[in-house]
C-alpha positions in Angstrom: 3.8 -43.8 117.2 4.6 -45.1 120.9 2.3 -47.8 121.1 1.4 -46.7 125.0 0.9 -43.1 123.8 -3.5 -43.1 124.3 -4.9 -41.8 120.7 -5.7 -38.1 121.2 -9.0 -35.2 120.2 -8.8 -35.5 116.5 -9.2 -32.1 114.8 -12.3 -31.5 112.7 -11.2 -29.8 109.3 -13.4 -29.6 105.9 -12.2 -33.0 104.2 -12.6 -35.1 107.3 -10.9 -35.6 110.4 -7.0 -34.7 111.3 -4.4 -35.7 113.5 -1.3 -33.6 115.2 1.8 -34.9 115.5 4.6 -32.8 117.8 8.0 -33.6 118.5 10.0 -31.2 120.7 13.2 -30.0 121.6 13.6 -28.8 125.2 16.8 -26.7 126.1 17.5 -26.7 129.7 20.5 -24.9 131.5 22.4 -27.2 133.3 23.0 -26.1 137.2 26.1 -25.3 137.0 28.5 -21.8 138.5 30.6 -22.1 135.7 30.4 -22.6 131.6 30.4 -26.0 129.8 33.8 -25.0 128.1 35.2 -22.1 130.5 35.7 -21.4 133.9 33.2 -18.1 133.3 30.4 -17.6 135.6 26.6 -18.7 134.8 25.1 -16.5 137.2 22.0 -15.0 135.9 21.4 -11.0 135.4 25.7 -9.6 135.8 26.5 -6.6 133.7 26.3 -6.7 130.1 29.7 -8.8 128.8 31.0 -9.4 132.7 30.8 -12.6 132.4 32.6 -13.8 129.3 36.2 -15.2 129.3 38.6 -15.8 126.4 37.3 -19.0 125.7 33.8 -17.6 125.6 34.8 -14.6 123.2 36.8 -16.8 120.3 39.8 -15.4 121.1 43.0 -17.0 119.4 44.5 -19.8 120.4 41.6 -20.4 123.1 40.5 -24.4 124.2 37.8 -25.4 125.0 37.8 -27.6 128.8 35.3 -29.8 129.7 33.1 -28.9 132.4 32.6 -32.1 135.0 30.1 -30.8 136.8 27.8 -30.4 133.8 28.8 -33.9 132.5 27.4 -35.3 135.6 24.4 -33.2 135.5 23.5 -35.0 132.3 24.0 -38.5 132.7 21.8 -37.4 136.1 19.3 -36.3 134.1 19.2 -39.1 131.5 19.5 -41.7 134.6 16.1 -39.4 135.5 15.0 -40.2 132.2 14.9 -44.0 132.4 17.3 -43.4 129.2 20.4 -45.0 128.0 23.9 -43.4 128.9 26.3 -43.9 126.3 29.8 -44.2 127.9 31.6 -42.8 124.9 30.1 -39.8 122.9 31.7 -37.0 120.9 31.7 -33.3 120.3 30.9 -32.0 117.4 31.1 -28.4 115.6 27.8 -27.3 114.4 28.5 -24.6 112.0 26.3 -21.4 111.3 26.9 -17.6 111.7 24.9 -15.7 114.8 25.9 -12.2 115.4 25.7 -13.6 118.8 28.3 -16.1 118.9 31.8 -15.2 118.3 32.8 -18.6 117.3 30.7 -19.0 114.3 30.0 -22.5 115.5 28.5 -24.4 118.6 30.1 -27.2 120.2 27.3 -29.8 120.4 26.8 -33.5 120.0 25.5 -35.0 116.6 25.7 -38.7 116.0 27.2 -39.5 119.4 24.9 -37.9 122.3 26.0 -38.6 125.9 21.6 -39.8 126.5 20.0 -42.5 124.5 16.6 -43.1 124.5 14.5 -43.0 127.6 11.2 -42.3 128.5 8.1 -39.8 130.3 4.9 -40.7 131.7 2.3 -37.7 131.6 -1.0 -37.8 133.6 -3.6 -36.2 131.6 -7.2 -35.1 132.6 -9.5 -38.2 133.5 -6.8 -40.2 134.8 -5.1 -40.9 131.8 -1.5 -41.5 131.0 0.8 -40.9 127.6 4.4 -42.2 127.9 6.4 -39.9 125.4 9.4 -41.1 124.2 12.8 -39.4 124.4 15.0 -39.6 121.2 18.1 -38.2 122.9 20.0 -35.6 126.0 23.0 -34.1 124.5 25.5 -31.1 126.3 25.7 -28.1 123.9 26.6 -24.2 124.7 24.1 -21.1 124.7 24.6 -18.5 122.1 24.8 -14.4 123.4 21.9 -12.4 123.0 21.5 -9.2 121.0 20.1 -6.3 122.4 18.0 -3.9 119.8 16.4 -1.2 121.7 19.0 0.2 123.3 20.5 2.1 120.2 18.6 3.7 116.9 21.4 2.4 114.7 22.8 -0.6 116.0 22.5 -3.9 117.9 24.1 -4.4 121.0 25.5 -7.8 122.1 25.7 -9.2 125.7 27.8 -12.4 126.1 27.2 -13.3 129.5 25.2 -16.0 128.5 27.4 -17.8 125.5 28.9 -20.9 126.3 26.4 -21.6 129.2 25.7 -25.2 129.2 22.3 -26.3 128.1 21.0 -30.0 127.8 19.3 -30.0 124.3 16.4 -33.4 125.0 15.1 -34.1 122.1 11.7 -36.1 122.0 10.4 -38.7 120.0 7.2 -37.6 117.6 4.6 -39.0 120.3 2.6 -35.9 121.3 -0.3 -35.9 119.7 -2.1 -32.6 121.3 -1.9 -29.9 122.9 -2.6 -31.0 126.4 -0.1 -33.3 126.1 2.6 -31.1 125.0 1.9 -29.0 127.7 1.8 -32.3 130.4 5.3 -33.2 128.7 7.2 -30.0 129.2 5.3 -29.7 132.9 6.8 -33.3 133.8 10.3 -32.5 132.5 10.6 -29.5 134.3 9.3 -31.2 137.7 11.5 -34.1 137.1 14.6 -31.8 136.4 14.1 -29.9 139.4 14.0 -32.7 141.5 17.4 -33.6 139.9 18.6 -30.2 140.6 20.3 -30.8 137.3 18.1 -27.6 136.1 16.0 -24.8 137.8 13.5 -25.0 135.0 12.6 -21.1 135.2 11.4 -20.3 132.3 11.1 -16.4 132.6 15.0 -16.4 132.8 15.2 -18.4 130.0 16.3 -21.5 132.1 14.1 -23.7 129.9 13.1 -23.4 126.8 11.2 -25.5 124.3 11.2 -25.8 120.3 7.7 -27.4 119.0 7.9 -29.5 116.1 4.0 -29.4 114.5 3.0 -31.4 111.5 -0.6 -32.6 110.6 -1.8 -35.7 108.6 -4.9 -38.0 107.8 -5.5 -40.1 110.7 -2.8 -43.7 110.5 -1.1 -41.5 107.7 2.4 -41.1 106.7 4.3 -37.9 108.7 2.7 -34.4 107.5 5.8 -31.5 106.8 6.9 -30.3 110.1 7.1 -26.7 110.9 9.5 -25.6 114.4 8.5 -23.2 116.4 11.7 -21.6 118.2 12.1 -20.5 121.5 8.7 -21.2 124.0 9.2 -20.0 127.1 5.6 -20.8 128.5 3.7 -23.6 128.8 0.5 -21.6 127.9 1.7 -20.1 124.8 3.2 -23.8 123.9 -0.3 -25.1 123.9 -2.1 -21.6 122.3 0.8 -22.1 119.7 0.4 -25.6 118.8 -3.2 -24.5 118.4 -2.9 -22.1 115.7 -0.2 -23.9 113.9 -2.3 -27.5 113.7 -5.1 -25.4 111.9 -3.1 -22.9 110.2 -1.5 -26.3 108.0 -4.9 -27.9 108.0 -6.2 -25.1 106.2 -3.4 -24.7 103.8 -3.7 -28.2 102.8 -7.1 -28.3 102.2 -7.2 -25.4 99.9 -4.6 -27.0 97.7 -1.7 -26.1 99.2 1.7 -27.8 100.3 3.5 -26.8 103.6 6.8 -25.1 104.0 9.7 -26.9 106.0 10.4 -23.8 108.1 11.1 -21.8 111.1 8.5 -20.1 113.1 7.9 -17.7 115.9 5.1 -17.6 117.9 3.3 -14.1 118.7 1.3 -14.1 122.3 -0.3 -10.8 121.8 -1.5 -12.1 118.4 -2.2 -16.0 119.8 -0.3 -16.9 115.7 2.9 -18.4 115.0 4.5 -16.1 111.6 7.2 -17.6 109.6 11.3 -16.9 110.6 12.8 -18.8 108.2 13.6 -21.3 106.2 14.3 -24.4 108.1 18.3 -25.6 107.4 18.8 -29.6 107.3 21.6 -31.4 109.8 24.0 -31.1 106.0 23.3 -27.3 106.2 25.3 -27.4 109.2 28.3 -29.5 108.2 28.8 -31.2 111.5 32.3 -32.3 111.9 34.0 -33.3 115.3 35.6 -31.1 117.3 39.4 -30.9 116.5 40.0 -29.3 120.2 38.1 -32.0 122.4 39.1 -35.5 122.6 35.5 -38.2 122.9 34.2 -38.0 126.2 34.8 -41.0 127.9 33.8 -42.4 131.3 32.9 -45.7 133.2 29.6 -47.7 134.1 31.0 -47.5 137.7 30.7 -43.3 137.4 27.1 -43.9 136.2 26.1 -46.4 139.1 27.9 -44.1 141.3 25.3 -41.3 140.3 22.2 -43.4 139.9 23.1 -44.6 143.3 22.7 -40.9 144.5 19.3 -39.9 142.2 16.7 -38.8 144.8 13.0 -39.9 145.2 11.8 -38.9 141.6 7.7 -37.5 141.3 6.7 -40.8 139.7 7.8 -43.1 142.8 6.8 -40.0 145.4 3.3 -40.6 143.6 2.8 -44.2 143.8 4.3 -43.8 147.3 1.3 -41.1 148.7 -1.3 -43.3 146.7 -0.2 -46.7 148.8 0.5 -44.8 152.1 -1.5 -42.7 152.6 -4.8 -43.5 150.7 -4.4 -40.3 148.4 -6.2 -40.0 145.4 -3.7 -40.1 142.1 -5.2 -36.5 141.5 -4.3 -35.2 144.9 -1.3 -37.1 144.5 -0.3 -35.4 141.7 -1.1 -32.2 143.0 1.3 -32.7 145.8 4.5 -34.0 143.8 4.6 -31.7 141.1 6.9 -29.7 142.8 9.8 -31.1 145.1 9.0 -28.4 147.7 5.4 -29.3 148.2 5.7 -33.0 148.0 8.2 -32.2 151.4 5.9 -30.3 152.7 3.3 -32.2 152.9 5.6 -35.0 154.2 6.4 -32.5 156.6 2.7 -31.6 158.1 2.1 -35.7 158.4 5.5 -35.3 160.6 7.8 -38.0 158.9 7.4 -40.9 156.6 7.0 -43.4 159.8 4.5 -41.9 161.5 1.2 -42.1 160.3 -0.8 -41.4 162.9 -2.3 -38.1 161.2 -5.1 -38.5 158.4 -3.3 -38.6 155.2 -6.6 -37.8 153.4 -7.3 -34.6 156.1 -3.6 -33.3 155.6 -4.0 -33.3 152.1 -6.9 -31.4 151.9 -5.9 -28.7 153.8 -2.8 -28.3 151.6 -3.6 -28.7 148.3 -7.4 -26.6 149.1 -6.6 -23.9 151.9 -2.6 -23.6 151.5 -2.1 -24.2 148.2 -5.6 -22.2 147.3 -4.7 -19.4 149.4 -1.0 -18.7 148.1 -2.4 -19.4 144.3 -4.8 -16.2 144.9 -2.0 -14.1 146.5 0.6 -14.9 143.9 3.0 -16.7 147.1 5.6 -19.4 146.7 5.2 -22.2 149.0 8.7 -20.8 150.2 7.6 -18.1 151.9 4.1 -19.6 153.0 3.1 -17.7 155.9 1.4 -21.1 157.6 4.3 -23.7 157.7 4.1 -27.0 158.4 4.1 -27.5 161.8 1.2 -25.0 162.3 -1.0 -26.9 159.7 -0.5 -30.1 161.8 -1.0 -29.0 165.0 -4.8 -27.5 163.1 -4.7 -31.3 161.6 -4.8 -32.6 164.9 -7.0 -30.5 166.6 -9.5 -31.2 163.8 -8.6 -35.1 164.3 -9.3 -34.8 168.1 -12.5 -33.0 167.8 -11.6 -30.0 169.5 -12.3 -27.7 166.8 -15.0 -28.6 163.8 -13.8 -27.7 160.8 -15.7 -24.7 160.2 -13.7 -23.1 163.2 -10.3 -24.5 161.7 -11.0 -22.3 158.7 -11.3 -19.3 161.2 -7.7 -20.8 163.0 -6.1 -20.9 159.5 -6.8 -17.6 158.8 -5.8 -15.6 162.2 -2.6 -17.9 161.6 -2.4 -16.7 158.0 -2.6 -13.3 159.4 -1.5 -12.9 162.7 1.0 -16.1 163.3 1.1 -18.0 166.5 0.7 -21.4 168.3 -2.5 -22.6 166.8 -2.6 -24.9 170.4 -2.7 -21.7 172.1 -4.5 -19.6 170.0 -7.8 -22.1 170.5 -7.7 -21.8 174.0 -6.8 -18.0 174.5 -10.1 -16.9 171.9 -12.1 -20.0 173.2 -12.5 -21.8 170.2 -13.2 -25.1 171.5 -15.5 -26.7 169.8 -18.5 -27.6 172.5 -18.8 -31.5 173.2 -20.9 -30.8 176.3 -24.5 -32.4 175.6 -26.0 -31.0 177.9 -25.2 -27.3 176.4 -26.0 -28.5 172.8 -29.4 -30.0 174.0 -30.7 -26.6 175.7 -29.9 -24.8 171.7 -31.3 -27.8 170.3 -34.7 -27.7 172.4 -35.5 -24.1 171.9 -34.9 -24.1 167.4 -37.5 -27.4 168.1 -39.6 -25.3 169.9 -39.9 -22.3 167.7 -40.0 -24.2 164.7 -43.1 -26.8 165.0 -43.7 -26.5 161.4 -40.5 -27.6 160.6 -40.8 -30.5 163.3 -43.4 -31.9 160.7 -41.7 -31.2 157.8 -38.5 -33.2 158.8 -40.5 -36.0 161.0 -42.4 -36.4 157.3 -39.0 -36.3 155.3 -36.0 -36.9 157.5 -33.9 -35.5 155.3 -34.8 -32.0 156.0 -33.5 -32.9 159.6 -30.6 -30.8 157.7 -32.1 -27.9 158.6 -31.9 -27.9 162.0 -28.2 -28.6 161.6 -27.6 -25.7 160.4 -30.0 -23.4 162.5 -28.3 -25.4 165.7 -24.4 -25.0 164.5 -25.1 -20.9 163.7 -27.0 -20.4 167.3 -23.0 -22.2 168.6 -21.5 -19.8 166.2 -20.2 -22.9 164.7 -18.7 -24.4 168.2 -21.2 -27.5 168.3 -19.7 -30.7 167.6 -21.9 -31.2 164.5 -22.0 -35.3 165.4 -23.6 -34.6 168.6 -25.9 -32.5 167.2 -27.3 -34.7 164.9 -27.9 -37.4 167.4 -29.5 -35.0 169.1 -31.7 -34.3 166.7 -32.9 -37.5 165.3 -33.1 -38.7 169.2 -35.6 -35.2 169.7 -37.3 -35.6 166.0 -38.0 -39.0 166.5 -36.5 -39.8 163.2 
């Protein structure tokens, strides 16, 4: 076990107490227009077989060609990782038969990936961290995908996908629940996006995940593992490790011995059923690739790259934490997508300036934005506020010209409407009223309708809070809600 990974929820069976230990395989297409081995396009949803050249459909005589672009993509992506790049590594033939791949092998890497081992940290609830460890990052193609429902007697095949590059990372046996499996693949996919070296969307397929489940006596030697192919959500990765921890828990304590084997997971069922038997690395007779010579390249390529690797989530983080005064959890709210993180940057107008309240800003992003598009189903892409109109309401707050009871009224006619918030404050008279003078003549007539209040809150100040509120609905929010309580405690005597 990674010795920084924190110990996680045991689980409670009959003979005492259990531990889960996952590994997992994510498989994430590499950004790419064309194949790892052919000049075919990657792009997502052509016409069934439109995209599949000779290479990609076995034909005789066909060689495979490196790719560059996806090379580059993966020593990005380990760089990412904090992992080792191997400047030599080799192709290898994985051999198997899929109906789906007219090779009858896969070009992948075995004993020689292009990634060594590297490293993730996950935030967890409470503030926590777990740093999982990667094993490996290794280039490999995508197989086709049969089609069953289009004919009563026969399976249909689409090839448009086969030969797609994917990057196979492969983690080390650190997770140890299901939050933290679901943390994992959340970090990877931000930190891959970032890198633009994947688009991480699962529903296309983009990124998908094997989970590796075993289960053993707390301190215990390794439990049989069990795989469960092909996640394409992060909700039904955690509902599926789940199942699968009890499901072996309850086997062995009636007696029983697991199965090494293949698994799928059902949603509609929330259970994982058996697929097959699971095949060792021999079952596949590895062998390198007669057609592709080892890939080779120098440190001065990868420094070149790392050189270029953008501001990752982890340094954006630490970097809104010391700058701004943001809590880690807000923090993490913000960076967990490349877009947001920008956005926010954006509304605080530029990393030098910091004249605007990084605490305000990132309230009213993460709470009204960010809530607001969450409930209507938005991307932050097409957010109808953008960031120049939350900073001009992030100022106007700042300046006390509006409290922030009006801003929420502001936000929402620019939700709605559009428009200069500037301008829309002045035009509806919005202005919040500063004037004592007003606030004192709305002040003196609640005092006066209200004696036996006036000796309530004279008796316990704190019910002065009363009169707050009575004052600030009379202004239809308008009064600046300082003045008014120094009003107050000046009039109550208190």
């Amino acid at each position: 076990m990674n010795a920084s990974v924190k110990p996680a929820k045991l689980i409670k069976g009959q003979t005492g107490d259990w531990e889960v230990v996952i590994g997992m395989e994510i498989h994430a297409q590499v950004t790419s227009k064309s194949k790892l081995f052919s000049g075919a396009s990657t792009e997502f949803g052509g016409e069934p077989n439109s995209h599949v050249s000779l290479v990609d459909a076995a034909m005789p005589g066909m060689l495979p060609v490196i790719n560059e672009e996806c090379v580059r993509q993966a020593v990005t992506t380990g760089l990412g990782l904090n992992a080792q790049i191997n400047l030599r590594s080799v192709f290898d033939r994985k051999n198997y038969f899929y109906p789906d791949s007219p090779q009858g092998y896969q070009i992948s890497q075995y004993k020689s990936p292009i990634v060594g081992e590297g490293e993730v940290e996950v935030e967890l609830d409470g503030g926590k961290t777990a740093t999982i460890g990667i094993e490996r990052l290794h280039l490999e193609q995508d197989a086709g995908k049969l089609l069953h429902d289009q004919s009563p007697t026969m399976s249909y095949v689409d090839l448009n996908r086969c030969g797609v590059a994917l990057m196979e990372i492969v983690s080390k046996p650190d997770i140890r629940d299901a939050e933290q499996a679901k943390a994992y693949v959340t970090k990877l996919r931000s930190i891959l996006r970032y890198l633009g070296t994947c688009d991480g969307d699962m529903e296309k397929g983009s990124l998908r995940a094997d989970v590796n489940v075993s289960v053993r006596k707390p301190g215990g030697p390794l439990g049989t593992r069990c795989e469960i192919k092909n996640m394409n959500s992060i909700t039904f990765i955690g509902q599926a490790i789940e199942y699968e921890a009890r499901r072996q828990i309850e086997i062995i304590e009636d007696g029983g011995a697991i199965d090494q084997e293949t698994r799928l997971f059902d949603p509609n069922k929330g259970e994982t059923r058996s697929m097959r038997s699971k095949e060792e690395a021999h079952d596949y007779r590895y062998f390198p690739d007669p057609d592709l010579l080892p890939l080779e390249f120098t440190q001065a390529y990868v420094d070149e790259l790392k050189s270029k690797l953008p501001e990752l989530p982890d340094q954006k983080r630490a970097r809104f934490i010391e700058g701004f005064g943001l809590s880690p959890y807000d923090a993490s709210v913000l960076v967990a997508e490349r877009e947001s993180g920008d956005f926010y940057e954006t509304v605080l107008g530029g990393l030098a300036d910091k004249a605007r309240d990084g605490k305000l800003a990132a309230n009213w992003v993460i709470n009204e934005l960010f809530g607001r598009l969450n409930k209507e189903g938005r991307d932050i892409s097409v957010s109808p506020v953008s960031a120049a109109q939350l900073a001009a309401i992030v100022d106007l707050i700042g300046e006390g010209t509006i409290s922030g009871k009006i801003a929420k009224d502001l936000f929402e006619i620019v939700w709605l409407e559009g428009g200069d918030p500037r301008a829309l404050v002045e035009a509806r008279g919005m202005k919040q009223v500063t004037d004592l003078g007003a606030i004192e003549k709305v002040v003196d007539d609640i005092i006066a309708a209200n004696p036996d209040k006036v000796a309530q809150a004279k008796a316990k100040p704190q019910l002065a809070g009363w009169f707050v509120g009575q004052v600030m609905k009379s202004s239809g929010g308008k009064a600046n809600p300082q003045a008014v309580n120094d009003l107050l405690k000046a009039k109550l005597g208190i």
